[in-house]
Wavefront OBJ file of the C-alpha trace (Angstrom):
o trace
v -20.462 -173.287 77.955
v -20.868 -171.327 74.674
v -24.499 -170.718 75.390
v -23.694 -168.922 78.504
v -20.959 -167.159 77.117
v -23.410 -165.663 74.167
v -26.378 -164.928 76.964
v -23.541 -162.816 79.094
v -22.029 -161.147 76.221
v -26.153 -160.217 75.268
v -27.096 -159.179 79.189
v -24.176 -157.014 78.936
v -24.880 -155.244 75.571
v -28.257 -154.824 76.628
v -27.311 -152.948 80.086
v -24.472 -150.656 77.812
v -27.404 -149.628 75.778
v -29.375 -149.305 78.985
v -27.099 -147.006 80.776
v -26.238 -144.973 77.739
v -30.079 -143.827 77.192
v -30.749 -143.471 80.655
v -27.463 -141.291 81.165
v -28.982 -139.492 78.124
v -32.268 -138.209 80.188
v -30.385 -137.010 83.310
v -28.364 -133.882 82.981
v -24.974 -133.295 85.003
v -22.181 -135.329 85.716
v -24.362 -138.163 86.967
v -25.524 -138.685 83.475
v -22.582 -138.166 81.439
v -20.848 -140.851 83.948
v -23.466 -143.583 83.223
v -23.318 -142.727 79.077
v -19.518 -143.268 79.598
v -19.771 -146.635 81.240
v -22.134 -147.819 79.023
v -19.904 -146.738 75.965
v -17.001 -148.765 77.820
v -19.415 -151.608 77.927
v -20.290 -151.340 74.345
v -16.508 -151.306 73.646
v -15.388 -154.332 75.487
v -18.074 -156.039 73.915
v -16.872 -155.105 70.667
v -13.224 -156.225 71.715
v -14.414 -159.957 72.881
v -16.505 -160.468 69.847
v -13.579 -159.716 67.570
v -10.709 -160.674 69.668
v -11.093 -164.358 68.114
v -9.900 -162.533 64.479
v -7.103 -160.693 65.303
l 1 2 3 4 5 6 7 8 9 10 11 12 13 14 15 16 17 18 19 20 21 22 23 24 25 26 27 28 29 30 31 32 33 34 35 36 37 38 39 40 41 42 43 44 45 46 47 48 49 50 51 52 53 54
């Protein structure tokens, strides 16, 4: 159960990182959207990985 837990939480950090260079490239509101998802993505990945030492 572990392992799948680790393979999500590395899918998911690889599509933030994804979204925030490809929301880089494209200019307007489209891209800034995708950058901020991908920063929310980043962040909640962040949170689960240190929830356990709080």
């Amino acid at each position: 159960m572990k392992k799948y837990y680790y393979l999500l939480a590395t899918l998911a950090f690889v599509l933030s990182l994804y979204l925030i260079t490809k929301g880089h490239t494209i200019s307007g509101g489209l891209g800034l959207r995708m950058m901020f998802i991908g920063l929310a993505g980043l962040l909640l990945n962040l949170y689960f990985y240190n929830r356990k030492h709080i």
